[in-house]
C-alpha positions in Angstrom: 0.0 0.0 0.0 1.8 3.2 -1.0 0.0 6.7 0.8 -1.9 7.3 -2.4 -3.7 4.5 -1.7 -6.7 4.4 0.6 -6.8 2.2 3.7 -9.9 0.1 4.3 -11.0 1.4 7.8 -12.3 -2.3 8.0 -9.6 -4.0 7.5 -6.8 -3.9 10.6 -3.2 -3.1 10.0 -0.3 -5.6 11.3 0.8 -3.7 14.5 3.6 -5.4 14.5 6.9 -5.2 17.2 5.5 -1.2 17.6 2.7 -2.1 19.7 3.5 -4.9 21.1 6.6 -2.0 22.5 4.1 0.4 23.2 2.0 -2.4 25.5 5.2 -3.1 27.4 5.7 0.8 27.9 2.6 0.8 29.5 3.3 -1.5 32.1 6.8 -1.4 32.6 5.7 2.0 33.7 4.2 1.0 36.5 5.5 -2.4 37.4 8.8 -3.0 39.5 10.6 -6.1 38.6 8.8 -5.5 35.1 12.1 -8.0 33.5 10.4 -10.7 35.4 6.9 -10.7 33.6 5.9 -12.3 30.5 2.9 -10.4 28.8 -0.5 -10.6 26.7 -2.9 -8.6 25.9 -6.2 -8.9 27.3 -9.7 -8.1 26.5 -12.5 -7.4 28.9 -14.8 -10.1 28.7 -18.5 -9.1 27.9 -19.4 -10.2 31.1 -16.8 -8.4 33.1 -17.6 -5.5 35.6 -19.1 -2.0 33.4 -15.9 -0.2 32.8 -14.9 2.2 30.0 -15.5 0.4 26.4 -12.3 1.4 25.3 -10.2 -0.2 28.5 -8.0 -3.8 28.3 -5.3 -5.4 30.1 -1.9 -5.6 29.7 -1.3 -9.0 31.9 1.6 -9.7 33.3 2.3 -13.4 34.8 5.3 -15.2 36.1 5.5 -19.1 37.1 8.2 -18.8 40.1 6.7 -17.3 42.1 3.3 -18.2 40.2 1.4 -14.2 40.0 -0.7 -12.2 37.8 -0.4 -8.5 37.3 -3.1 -7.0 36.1 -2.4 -3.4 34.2 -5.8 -1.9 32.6 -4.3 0.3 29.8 -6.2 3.0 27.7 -6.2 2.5 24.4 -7.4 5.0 23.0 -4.1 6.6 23.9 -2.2 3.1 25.0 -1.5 4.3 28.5 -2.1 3.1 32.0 -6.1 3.4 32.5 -5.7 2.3 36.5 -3.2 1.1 39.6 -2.2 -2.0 38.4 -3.7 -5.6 40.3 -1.0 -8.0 41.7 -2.7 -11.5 42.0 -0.6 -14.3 43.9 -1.6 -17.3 46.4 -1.5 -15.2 49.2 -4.4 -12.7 48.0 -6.2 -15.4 45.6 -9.7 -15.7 45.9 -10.8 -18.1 43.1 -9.1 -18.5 39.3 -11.5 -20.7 36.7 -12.0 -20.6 32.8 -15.4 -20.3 31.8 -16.6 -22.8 29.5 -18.8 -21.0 27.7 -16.5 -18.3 25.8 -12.4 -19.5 27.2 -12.3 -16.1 29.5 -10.7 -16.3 32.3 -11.5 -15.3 36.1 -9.7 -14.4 38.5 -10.2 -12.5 42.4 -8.8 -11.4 45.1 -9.5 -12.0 48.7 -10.2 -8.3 48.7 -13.2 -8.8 46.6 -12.0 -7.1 43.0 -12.6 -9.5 40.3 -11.2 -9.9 36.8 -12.8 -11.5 33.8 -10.8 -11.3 30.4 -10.1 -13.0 27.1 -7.0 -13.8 25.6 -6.8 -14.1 21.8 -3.7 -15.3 19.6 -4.6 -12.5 17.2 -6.6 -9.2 18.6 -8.0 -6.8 17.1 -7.4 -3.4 19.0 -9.5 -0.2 18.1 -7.1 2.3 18.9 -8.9 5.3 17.8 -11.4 6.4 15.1 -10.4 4.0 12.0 -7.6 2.5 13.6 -7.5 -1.0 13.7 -4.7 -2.6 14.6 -3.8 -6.4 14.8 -1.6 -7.8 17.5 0.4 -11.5 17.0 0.8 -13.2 20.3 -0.3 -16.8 19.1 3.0 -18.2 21.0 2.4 -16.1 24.4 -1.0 -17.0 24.1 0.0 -20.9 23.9 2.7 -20.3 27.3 -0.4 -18.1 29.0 -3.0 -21.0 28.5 -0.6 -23.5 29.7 0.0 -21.3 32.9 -3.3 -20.7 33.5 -4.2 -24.6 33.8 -1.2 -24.6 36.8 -2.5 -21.0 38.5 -6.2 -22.5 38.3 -5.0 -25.7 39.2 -3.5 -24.4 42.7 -6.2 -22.2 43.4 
């Protein structure tokens, strides 16, 4: 496509290494010991708590010791949307995958409660016309596999 050429708003663009960057920014940002996270992106499941249309997760999760960290991130503007959720076996609650859609569950003793979808290949709406696709098929495949072990010991 050369910038003569119009861009079907319809279609999503590769987003490539740039946001995939831009998703780390977000919650290295906020996270210490950020090095120690793997990430994926994370939709707000339909059925999740009312929260701003345009709000996601950036989720963090390590196996030793096994954790979550939750970071909502804007993106309409891909920046932090909230204080970050650390999510371990001293504050879980309950962890389970739905079987009606694959999202994911998980709370905190505290009472806040997270329900989310994870896809190999989102589509985020990053503004007006601005579509962009994000690979993480083989995060998605390590996230799934860590999920089973964090719902597993909950």
């Amino acid at each position: 496509m050369t910038p003569d050429e119009p861009h079907d708003p319809s279609t999503p663009l590769d987003g490539g290494q740039g946001l995939k960057h831009a998703l780390r920014r977000v919650f290295d940002g906020q996270i210490p010991n950020y090095g120690d996270y793997n990430l994926v992106f994370a939709a707000r499941s339909a059925q999740a708590d009312s929260g701003a249309a345009a709000t996601a997760y950036v989720v963090g999760y390590r196996w030793k010791p096994a954790e979550l960290m939750i970071a909502p991130v804007d993106l309409t503007a891909i920046t932090s949307a909230g204080v970050p959720v650390e999510i371990n076996m001293t504050n879980l609650a309950h962890a389970l995958q739905w079987d009606r859609d694959g999202s994911y569950e998980v709370g905190t003793s505290t009472g806040r409660v997270f329900r989310f979808g994870i896809s190999p290949d989102p589509v985020l709406d990053i503004g007006p016309g601005t579509p962009l696709r994000l690979e993480q098929e083989e995060d998605v495949i390590d996230f799934t596999s860590f999920m089973d072990a964090f719902i597993a010991m909950s």
